[in-house]
DSSP file (Angstrom, degrees, kcal/mol; ACC not computed):
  #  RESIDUE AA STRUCTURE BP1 BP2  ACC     N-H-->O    O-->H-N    N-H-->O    O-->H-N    TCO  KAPPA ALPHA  PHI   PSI    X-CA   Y-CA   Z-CA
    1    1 A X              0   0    0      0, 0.0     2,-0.6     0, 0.0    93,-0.1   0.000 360.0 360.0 360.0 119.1    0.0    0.0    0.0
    2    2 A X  E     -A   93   0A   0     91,-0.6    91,-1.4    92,-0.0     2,-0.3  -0.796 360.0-177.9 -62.0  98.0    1.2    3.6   -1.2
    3    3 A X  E     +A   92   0A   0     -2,-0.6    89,-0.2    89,-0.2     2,-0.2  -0.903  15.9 161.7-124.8 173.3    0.2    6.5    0.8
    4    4 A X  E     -A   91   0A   0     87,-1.5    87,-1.0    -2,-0.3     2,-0.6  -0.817  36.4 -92.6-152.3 158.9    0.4   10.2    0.9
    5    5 A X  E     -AB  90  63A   0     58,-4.3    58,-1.3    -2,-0.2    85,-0.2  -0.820  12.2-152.3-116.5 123.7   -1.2   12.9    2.5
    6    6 A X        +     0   0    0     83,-1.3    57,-0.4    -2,-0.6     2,-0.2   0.268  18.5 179.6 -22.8-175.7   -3.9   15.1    1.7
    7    7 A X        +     0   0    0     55,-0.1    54,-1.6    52,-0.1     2,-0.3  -0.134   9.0 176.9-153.2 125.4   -3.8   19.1    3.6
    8    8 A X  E     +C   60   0B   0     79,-2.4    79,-0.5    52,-0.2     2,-0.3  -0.823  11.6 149.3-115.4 169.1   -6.6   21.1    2.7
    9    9 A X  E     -C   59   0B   0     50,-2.2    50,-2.0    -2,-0.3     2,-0.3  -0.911  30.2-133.4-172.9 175.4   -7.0   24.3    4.1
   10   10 A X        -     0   0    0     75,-0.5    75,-0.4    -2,-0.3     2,-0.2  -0.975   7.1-150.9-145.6 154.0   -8.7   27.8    2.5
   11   11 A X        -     0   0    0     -2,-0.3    46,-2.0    46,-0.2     2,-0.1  -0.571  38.4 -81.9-110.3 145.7   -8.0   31.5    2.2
   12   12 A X  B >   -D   56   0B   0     -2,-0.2     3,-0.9    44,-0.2    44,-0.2  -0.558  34.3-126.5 -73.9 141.4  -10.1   34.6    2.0
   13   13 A X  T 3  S+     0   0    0     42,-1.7    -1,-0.1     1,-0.2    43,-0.1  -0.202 102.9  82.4 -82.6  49.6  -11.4   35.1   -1.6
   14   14 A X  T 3   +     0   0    0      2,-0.1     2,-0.6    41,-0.1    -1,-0.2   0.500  63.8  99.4-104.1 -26.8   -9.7   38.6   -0.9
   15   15 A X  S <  S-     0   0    0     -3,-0.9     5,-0.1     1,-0.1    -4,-0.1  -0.581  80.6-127.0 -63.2 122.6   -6.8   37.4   -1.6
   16   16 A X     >  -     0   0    0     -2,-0.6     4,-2.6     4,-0.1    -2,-0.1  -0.022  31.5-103.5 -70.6 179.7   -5.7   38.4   -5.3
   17   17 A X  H >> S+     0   0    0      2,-0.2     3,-0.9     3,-0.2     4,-0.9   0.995 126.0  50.2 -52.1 -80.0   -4.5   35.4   -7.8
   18   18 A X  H 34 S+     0   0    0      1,-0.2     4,-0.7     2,-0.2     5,-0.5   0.766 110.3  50.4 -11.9 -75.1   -0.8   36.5   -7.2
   19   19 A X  H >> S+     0   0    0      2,-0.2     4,-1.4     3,-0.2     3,-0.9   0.857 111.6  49.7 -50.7 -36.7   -1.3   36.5   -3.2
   20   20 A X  H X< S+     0   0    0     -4,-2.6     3,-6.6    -3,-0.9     2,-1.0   0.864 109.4  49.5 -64.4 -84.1   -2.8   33.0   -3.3
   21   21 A X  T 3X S+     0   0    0     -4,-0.9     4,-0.5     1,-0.4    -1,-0.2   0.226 109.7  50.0 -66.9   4.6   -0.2   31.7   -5.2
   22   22 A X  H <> S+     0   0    0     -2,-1.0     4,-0.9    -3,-0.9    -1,-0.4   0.585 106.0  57.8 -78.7 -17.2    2.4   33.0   -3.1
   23   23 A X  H XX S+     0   0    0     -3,-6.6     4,-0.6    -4,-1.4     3,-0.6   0.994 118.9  28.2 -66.2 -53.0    0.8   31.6   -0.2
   24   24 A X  H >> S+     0   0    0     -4,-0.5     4,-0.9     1,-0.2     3,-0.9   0.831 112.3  67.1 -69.8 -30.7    0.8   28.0   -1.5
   25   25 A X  H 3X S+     0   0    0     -4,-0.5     4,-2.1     1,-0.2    -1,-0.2   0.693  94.3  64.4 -68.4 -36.0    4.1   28.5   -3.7
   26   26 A X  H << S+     0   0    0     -4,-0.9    -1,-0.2    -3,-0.6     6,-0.2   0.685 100.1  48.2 -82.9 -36.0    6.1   29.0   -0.3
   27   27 A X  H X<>S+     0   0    0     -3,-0.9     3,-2.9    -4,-0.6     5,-1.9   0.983 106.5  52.3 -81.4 -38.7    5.5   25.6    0.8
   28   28 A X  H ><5S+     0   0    0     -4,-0.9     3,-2.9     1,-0.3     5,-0.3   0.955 112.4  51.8 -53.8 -62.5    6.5   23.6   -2.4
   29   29 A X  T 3<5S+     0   0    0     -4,-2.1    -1,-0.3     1,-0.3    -2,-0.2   0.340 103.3  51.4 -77.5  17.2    9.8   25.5   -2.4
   30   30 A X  T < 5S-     0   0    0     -3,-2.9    -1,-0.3    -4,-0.1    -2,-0.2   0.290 118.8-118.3-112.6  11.7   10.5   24.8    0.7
   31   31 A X  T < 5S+     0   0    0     -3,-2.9    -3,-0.2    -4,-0.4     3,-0.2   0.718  78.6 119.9  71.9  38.9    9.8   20.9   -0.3
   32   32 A X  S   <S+     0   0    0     -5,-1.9     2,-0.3     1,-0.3    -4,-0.2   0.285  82.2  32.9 -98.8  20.9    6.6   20.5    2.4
   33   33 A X  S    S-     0   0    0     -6,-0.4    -1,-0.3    -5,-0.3    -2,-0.2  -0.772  72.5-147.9-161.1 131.1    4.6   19.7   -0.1
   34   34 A X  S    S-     0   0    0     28,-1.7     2,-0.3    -2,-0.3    29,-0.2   0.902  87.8 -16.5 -83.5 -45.7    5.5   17.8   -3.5
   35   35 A X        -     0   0    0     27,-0.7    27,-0.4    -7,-0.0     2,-0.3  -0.995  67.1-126.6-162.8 153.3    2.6   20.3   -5.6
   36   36 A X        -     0   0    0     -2,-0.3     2,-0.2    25,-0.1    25,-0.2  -0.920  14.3-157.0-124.0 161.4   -0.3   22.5   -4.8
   37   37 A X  E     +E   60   0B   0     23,-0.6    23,-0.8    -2,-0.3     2,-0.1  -0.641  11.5 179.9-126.9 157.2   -3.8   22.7   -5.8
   38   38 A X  E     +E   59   0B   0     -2,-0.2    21,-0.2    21,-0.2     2,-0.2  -0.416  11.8 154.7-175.5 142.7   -6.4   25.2   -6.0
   39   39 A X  E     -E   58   0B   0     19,-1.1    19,-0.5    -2,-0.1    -2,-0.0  -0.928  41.9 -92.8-143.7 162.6   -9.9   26.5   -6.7
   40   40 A X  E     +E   57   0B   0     -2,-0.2     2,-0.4    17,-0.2    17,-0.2  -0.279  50.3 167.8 -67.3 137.1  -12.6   28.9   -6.0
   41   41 A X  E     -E   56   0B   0     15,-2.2    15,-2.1    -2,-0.0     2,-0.3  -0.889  31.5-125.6-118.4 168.1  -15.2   27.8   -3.3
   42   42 A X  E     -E   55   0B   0     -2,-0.4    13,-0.3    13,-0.2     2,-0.2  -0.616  20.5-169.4-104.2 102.7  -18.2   28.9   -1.0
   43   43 A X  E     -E   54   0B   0     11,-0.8    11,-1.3    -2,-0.3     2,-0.4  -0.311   4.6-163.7-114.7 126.7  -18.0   28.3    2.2
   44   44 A X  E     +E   53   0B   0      9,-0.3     2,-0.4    -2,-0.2     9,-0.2  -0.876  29.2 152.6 -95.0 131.9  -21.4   28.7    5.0
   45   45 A X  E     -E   52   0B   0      7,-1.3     7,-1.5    -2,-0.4     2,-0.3  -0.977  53.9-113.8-151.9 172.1  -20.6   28.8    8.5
   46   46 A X  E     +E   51   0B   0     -2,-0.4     2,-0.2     5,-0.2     5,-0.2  -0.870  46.3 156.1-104.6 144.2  -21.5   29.9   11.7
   47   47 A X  E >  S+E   50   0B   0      3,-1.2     3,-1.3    -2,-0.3    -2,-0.1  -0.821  78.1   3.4-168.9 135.2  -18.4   32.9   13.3
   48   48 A X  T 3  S-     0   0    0      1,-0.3     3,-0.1    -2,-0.2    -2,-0.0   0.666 130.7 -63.9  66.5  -1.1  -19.3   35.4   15.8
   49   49 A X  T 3  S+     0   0    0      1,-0.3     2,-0.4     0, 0.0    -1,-0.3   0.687 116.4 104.6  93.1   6.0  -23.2   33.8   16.2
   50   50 A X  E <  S- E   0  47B   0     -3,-1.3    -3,-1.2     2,-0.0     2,-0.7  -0.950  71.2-120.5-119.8 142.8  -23.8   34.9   12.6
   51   51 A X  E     - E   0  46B   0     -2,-0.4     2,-0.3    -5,-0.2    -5,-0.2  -0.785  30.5-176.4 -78.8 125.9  -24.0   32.8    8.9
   52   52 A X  E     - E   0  45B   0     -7,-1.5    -7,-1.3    -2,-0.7     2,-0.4  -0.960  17.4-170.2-122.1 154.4  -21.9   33.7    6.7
   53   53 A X  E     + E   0  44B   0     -2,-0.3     2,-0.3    -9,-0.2    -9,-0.3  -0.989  22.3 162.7-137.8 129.8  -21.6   32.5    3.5
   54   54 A X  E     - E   0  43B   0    -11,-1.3   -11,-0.8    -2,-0.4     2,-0.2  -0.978  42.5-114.7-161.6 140.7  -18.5   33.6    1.5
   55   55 A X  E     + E   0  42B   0     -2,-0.3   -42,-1.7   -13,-0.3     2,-0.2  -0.464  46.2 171.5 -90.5 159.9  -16.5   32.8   -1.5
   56   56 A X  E     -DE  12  41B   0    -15,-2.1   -15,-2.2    -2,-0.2     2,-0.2  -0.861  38.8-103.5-152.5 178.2  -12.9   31.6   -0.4
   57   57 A X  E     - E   0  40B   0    -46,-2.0     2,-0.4    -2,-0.2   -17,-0.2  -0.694  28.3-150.4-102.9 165.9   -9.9   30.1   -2.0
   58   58 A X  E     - E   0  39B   0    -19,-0.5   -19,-1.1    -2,-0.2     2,-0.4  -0.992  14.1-169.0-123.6 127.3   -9.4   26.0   -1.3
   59   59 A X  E     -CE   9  38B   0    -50,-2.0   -50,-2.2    -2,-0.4     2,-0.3  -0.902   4.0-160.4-104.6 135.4   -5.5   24.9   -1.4
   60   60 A X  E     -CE   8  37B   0    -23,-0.8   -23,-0.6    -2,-0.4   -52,-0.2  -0.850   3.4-160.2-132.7 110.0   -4.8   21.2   -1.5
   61   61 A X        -     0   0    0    -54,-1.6     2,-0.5    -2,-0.3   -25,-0.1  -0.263   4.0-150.8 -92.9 162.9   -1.5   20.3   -0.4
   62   62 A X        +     0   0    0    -27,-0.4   -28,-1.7    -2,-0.1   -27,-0.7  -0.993  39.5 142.8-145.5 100.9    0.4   16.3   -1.4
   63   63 A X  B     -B    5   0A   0    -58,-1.3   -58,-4.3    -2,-0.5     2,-0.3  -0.926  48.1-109.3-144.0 173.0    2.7   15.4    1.1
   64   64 A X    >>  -     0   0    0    -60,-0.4     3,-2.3    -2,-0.3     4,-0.7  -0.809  29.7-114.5-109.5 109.5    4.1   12.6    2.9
   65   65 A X  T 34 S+     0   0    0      1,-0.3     4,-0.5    -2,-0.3     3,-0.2   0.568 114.6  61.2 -54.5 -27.9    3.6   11.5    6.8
   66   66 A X  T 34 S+     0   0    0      1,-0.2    -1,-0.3     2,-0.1     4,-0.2   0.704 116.4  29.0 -86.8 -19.3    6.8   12.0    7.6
   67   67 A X  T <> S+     0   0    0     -3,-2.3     4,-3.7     2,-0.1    -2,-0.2   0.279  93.0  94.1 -98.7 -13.5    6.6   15.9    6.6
   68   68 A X  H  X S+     0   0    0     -4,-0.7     4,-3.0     2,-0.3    -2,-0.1   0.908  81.8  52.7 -69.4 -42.0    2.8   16.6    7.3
   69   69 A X  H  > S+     0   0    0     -4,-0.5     4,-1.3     2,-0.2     3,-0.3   0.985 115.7  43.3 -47.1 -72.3    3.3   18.0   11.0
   70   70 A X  H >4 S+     0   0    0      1,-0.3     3,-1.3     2,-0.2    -2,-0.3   0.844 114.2  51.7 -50.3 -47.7    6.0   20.6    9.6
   71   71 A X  H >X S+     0   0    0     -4,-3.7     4,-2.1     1,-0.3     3,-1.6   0.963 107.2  52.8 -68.8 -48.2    3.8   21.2    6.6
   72   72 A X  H 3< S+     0   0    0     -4,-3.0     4,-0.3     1,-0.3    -1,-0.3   0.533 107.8  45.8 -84.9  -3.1    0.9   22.0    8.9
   73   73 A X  T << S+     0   0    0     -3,-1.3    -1,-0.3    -4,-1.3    -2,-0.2  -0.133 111.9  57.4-117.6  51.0    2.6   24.9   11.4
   74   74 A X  T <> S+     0   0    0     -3,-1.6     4,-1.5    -5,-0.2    -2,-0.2   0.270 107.0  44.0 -39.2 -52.1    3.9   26.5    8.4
   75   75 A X  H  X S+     0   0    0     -4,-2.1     4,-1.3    -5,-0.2    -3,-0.1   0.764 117.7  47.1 -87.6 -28.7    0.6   26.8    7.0
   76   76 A X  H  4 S+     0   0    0     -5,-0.3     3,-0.4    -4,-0.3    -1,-0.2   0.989 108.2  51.7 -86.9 -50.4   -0.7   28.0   10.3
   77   77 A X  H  4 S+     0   0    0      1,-0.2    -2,-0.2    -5,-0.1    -1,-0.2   0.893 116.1  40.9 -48.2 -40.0    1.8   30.4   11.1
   78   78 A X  H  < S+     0   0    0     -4,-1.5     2,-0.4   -55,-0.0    -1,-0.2   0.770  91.6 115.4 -93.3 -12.7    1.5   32.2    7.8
   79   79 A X     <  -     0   0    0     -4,-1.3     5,-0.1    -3,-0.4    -4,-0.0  -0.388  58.3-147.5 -73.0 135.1   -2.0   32.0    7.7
   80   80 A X  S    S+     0   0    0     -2,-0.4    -1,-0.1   -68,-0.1     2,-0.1   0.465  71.6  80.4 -62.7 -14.5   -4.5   35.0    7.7
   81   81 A X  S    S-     0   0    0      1,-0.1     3,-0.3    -5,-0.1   -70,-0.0  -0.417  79.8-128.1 -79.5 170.5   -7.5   33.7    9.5
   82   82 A X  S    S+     0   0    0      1,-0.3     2,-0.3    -2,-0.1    -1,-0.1   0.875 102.1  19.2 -78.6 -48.5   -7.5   33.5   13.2
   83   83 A X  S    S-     0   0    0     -3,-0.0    -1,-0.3     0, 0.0     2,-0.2  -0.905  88.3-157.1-125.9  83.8   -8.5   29.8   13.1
   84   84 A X        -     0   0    0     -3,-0.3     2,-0.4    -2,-0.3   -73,-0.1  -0.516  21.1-112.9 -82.0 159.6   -7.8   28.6   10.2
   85   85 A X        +     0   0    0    -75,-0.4   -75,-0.5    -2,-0.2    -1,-0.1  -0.575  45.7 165.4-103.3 107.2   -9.4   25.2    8.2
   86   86 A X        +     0   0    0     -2,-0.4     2,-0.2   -77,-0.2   -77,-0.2  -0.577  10.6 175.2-147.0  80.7   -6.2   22.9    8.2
   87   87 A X        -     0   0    0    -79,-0.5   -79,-2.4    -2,-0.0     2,-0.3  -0.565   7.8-176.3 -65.8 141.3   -7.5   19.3    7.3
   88   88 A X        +     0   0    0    -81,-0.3     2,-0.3    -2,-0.2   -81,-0.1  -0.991   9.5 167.5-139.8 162.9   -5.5   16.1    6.6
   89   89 A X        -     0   0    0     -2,-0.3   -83,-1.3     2,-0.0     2,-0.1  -0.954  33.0-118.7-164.8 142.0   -6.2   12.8    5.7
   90   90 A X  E     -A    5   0A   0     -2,-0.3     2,-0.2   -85,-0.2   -85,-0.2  -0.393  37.4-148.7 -85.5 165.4   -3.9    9.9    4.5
   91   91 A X  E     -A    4   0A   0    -87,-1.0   -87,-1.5    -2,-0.1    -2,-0.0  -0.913  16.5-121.5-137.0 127.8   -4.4    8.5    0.9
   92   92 A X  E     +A    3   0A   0    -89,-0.2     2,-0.2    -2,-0.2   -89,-0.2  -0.173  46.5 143.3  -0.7 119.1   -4.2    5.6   -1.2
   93   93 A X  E     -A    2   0A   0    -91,-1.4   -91,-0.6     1,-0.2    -1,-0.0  -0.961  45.1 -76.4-154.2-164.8   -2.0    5.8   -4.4
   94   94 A X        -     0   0    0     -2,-0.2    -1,-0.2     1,-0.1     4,-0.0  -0.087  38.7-124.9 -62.8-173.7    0.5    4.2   -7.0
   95   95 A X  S  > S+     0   0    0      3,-0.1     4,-1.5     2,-0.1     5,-0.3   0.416 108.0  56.8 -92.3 -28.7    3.5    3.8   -6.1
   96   96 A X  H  > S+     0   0    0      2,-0.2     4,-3.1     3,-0.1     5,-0.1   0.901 108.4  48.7 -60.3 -42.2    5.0    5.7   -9.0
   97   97 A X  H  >>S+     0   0    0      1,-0.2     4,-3.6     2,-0.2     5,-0.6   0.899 116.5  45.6 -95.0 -40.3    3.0    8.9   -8.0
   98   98 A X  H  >5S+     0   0    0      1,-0.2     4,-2.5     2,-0.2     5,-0.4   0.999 107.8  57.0 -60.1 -36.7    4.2    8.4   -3.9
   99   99 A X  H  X5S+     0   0    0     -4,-1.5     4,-3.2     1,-0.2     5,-0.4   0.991 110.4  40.4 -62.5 -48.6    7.5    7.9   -5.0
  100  100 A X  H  X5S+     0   0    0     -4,-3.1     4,-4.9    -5,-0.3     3,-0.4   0.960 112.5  55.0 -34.8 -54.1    7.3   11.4   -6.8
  101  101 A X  H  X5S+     0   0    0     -4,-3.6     4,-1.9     1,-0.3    -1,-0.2   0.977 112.3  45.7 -51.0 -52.1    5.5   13.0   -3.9
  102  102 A X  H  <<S+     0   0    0     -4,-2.5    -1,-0.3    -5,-0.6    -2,-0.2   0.684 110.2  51.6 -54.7 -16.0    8.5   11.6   -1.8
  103  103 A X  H >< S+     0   0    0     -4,-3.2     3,-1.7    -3,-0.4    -1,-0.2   0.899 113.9  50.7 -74.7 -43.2   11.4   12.8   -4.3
  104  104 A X  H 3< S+     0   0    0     -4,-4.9    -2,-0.2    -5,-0.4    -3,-0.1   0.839 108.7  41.4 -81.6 -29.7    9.9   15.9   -4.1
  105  105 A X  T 3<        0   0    0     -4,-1.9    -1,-0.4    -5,-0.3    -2,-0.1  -0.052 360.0 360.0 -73.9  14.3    9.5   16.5   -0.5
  106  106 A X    <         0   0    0     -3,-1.7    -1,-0.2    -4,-0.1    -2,-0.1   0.006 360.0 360.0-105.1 360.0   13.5   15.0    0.3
């Protein structure tokens, strides 16, 4: 069995193209995450005892268990929310596509 890990996490859609893709760009070149992903969403919630319902950015980060802690207080230290949305979840893959994710994150 091949696995990897998922990171999701999301950004205010306030953020221009550029800022998002520095945000996410910072981890890849610092090899916590092998590639990054990302698309517009809208996200409903309760904050502050109100719904809100808001377009956001969603980043999905490809990394490796052995890196996924460090990925994930990276992503919280430079992130702009207060409490930011930082999901993980292992995955299922080839073995060809972990090995990549693992060259790339080494």
């Amino acid at each position: 069995m091949h696995q990897i890990v998922i990171v999701t996490t999301t950004l205010p859609s306030s953020m221009s193209n550029n800022e998002m893709l520095m945000f996410k760009s910072k981890f890849v070149e610092a090899k916590l995450s092998a590639c990054a992903q990302s698309n517009k969403i809208n996200s409903t919630y309760s904050w502050d005892d109100k719904l809100v319902s808001e377009d956001e950015w969603r980043i999905i980060f490809k990394t490796t268990t052995n890196r996924v802690d460090e990925l994930i207080s990276a992503i919280t230290k430079a992130h702009p929310y207060d409490i930011p949305q930082i999901v993980h979840r292992i995955e299922i893959t080839t073995k060809e596509y972990s090995s990549w994710v693992e060259a790339q994150v080494s």
